[in-house]
C-alpha positions as CSV (number, residue, x, y, z in Angstrom):
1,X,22.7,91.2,-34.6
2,X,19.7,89.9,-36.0
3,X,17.8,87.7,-33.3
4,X,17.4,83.6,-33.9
5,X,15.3,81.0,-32.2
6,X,15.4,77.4,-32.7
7,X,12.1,74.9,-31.7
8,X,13.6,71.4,-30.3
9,X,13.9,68.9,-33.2
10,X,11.0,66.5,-32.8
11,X,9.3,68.8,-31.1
12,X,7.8,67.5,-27.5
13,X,3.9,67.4,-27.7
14,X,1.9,65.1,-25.0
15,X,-1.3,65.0,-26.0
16,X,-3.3,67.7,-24.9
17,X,0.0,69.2,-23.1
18,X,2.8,71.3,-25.1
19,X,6.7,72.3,-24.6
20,X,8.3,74.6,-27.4
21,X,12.2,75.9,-25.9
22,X,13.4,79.0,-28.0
23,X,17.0,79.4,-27.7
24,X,18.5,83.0,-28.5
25,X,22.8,81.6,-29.4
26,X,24.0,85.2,-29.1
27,X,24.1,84.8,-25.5
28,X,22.9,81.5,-24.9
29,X,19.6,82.0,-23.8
30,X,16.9,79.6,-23.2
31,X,13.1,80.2,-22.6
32,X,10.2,77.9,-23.1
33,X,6.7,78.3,-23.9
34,X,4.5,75.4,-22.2
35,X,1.1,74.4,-21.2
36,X,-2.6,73.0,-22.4
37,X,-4.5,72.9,-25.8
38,X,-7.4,71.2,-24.3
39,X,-8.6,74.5,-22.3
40,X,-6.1,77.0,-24.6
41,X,-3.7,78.5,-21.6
42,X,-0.2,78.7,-22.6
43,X,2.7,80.3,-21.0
44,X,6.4,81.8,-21.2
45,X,9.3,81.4,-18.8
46,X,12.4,84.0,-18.6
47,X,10.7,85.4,-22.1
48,X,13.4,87.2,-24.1
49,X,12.7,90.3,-25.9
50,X,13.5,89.5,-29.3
51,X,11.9,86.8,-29.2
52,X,8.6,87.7,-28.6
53,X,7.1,88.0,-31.9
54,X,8.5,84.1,-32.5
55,X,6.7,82.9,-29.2
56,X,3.5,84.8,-30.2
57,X,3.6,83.1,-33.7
58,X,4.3,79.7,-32.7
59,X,0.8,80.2,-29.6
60,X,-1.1,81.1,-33.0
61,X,0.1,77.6,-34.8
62,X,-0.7,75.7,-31.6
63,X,-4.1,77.8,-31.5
64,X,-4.1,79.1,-27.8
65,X,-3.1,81.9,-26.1
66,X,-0.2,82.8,-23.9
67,X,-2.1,83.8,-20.6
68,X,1.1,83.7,-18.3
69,X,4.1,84.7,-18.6
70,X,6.6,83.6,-16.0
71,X,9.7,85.3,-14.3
72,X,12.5,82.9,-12.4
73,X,14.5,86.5,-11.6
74,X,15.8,89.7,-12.6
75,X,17.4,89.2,-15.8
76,X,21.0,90.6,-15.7
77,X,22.6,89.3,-19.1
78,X,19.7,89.8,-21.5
79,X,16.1,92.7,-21.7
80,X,12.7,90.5,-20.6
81,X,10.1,90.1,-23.0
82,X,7.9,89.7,-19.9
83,X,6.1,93.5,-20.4
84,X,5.6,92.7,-24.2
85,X,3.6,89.8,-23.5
86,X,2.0,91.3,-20.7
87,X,1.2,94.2,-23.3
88,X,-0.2,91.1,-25.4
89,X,-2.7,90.1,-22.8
90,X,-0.5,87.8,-20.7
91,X,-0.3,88.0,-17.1
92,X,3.1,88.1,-15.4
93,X,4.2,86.0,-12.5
94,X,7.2,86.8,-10.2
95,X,9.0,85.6,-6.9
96,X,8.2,87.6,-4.1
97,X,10.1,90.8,-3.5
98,X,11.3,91.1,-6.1
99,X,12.3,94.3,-6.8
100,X,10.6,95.6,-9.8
101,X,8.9,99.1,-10.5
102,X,6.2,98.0,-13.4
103,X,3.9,100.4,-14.7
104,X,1.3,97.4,-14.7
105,X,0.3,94.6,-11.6
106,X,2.0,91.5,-11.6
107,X,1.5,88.9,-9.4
108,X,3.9,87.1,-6.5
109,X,4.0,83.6,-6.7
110,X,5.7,82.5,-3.0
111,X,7.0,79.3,-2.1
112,X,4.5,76.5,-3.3
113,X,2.0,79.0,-5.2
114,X,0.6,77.2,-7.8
115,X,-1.3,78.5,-11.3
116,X,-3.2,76.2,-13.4
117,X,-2.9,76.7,-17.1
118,X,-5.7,73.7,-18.1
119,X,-4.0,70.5,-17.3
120,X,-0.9,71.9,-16.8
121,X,-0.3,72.9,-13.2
122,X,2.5,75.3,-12.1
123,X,4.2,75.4,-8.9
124,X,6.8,77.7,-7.5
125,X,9.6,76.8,-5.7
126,X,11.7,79.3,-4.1
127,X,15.8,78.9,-5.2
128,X,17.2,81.7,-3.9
129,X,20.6,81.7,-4.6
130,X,21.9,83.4,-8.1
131,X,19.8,85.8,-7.1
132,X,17.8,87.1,-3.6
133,X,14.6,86.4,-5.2
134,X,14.5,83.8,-7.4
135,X,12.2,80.9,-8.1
136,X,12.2,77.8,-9.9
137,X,8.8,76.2,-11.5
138,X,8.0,72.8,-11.2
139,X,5.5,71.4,-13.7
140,X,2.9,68.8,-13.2
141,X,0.9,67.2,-16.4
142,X,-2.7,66.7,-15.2
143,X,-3.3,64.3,-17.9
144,X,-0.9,61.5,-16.4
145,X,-3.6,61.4,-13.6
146,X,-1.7,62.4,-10.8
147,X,0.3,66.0,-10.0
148,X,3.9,64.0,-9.4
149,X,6.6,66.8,-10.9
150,X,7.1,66.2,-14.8
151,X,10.0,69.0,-15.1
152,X,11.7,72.0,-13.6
153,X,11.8,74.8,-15.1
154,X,15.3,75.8,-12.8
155,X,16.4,79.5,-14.0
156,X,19.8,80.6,-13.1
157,X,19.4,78.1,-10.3
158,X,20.6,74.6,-11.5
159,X,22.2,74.7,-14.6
160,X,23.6,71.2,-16.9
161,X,26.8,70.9,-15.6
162,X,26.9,73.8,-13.2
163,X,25.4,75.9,-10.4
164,X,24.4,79.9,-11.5
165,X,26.8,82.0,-10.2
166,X,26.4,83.8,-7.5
167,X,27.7,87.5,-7.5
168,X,25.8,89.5,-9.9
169,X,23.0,90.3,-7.7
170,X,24.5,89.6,-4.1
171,X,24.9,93.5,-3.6
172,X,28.1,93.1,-1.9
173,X,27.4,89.7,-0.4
174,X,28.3,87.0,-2.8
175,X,29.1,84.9,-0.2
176,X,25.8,84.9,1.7
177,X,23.7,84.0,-1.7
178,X,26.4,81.3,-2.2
179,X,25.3,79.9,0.9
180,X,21.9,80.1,0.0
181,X,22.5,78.1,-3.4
182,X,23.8,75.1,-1.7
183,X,20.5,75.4,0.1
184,X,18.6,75.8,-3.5
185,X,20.3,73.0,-4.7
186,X,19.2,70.6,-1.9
187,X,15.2,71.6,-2.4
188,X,15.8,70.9,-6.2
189,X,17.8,67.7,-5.6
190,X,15.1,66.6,-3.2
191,X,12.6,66.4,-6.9
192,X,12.6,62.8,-8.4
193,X,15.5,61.9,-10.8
194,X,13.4,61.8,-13.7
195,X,12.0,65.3,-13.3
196,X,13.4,67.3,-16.5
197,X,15.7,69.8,-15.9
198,X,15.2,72.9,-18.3
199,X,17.4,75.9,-17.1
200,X,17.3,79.1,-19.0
201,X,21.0,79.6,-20.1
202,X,23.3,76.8,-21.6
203,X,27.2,76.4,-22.7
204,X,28.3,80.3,-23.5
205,X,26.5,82.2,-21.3
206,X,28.5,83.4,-18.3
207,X,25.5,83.2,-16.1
208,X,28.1,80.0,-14.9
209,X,31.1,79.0,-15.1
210,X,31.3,75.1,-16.7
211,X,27.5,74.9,-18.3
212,X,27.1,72.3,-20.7
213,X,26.3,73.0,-24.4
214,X,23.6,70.3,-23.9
215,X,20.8,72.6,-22.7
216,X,18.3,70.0,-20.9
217,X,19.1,67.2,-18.2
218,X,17.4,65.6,-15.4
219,X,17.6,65.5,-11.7
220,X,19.1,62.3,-11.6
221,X,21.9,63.3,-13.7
222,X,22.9,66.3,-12.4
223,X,23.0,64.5,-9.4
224,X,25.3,62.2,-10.5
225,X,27.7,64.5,-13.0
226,X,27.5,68.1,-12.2
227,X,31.0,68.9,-10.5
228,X,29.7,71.9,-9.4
229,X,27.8,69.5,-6.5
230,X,29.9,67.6,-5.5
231,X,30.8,69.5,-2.3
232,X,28.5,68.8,0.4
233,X,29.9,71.2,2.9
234,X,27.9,74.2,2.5
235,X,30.8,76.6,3.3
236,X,33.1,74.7,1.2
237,X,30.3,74.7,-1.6
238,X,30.0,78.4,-1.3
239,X,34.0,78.9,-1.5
240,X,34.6,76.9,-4.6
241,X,31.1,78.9,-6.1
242,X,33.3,81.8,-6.3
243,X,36.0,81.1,-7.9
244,X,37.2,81.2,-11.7
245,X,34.0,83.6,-12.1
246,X,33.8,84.9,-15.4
247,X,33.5,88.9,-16.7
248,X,29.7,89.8,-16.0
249,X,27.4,90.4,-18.8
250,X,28.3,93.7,-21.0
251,X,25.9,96.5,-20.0
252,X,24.5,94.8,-17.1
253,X,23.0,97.9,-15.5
254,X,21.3,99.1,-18.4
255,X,19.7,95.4,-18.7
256,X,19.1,94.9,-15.0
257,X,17.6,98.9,-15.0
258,X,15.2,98.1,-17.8
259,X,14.2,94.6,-16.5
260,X,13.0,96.3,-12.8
261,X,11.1,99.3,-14.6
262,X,9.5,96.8,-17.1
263,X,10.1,98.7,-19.9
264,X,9.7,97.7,-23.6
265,X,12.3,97.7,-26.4
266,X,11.1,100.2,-28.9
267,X,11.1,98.5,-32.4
268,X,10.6,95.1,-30.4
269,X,6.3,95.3,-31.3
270,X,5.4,95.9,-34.4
């Protein structure tokens, strides 16, 4: 099917500092592309492959690069653009550990890592949960004077609606990464409730169970209306995580195989 990706209407531009999301509908994908015009240092997070070429045009309109392209996970439901943009001249960004056999370096961002793209500042937060290794990025905006949280870039982490679920990487111990959400969800709870939620799958992907078809929130609201927290009790939160789990993604080795040796869809550079 031929690939689609739709900018935000009204598309969010603070001054100096940019956020484009591309969505991808066929399996309700979202990735952004993010950062500062004033010294030219954009990036991508949880880049799709078909999308590439859209993410590289829309860098040339804005008139800066894409220096960084960022990783939350292994991608299970859909082939990273990550190596294309690397091949482009960007340099990719993972959790620790993760467990990846590139052909080029990358770099591990642990637990409160930061990367400065101009005035944008990037810092990792590690969310294990849907996933062993798995980070969330929160985002500062250097131009408010001050490096308070702006949004969250959350993954497969914290999702509108829902939590990620936690089985297709757990290697036989769903359970124990279920447990380990409830703690993710505690560090991302713990942001201020006006910190912009931005996860990277929406209503239709089975990456959860309940997401919304609204594909952006905020702490405070998922707080307030996402059913999927309402359990405190982190064995009781874990339980209910499993159950009602959808099919997983069709062909999820093949994707999960080509994300960890980095390989590049032929046909997807020109």
């Amino acid at each position: 099917m031929e690939a689609s990706s739709t900018g935000l209407d009204g598309r969010v531009t603070l001054g100096a500092v940019v956020l484009r999301p591309f969505f991808y509908a066929e399996t309700s994908c979202a990735s952004y592309l993010f950062g500062c015009t004033t010294y030219k240092k954009l990036g991508v997070v949880d880049a799709h492959e078909a999308l590439v070429e859209s993410y590289l045009a829309e860098a040339e309109q804005i008139g800066a690069p894409i220096v960084a392209v960022f990783e939350t996970h292994i991608q299970a439901d859909h082939v990273s653009g990550l190596p294309a943009l690397v091949e482009a001249g960007a340099t990719p960004y993972l959790p620790p550990d993760a467990d990846v056999d590139f052909e080029f370096d990358h770099e591990a961002l642990g637990n409160g890592a930061e990367v400065e793209l101009g005035n944008t500042l990037v810092r990792a937060l590690w969310t294990p949960g849907h996933a062993p290794q798995h980070n969330a990025y929160v985002v500062a905006d250097r131009r408010r004077g001050t490096d308070d949280p702006w949004l969250v870039f959350t993954g497969d982490s914290l999702l509108v609606g829902d939590v990620g679920r936690p089985d297709l990487h757990a290697g036989g111990q769903p359970l124990e990464l279920a447990r380990l959400q409830h703690m993710t969800m505690q560090r991302l709870l713990a942001l201020p409730d006006d910190v912009l939620v931005l996860p990277s799958h929406y209503g239709g992907s089975v990456c959860g169970r309940a997401l919304s078809g609204n594909p952006f929130s905020t702490i405070g609201f998922e707080r307030k209306h996402n059913e999927a927290l309402a359990e405190t009790n982190r064995d009781e939160f874990a339980k209910a995580l499993l159950v009602d789990l959808p099919e997983p993604p069709p062909d999820q080795r093949r994707i999960v195989a080509a994300n960890r040796a980095g390989l590049i869809r032929a046909g997807n550079r020109s």
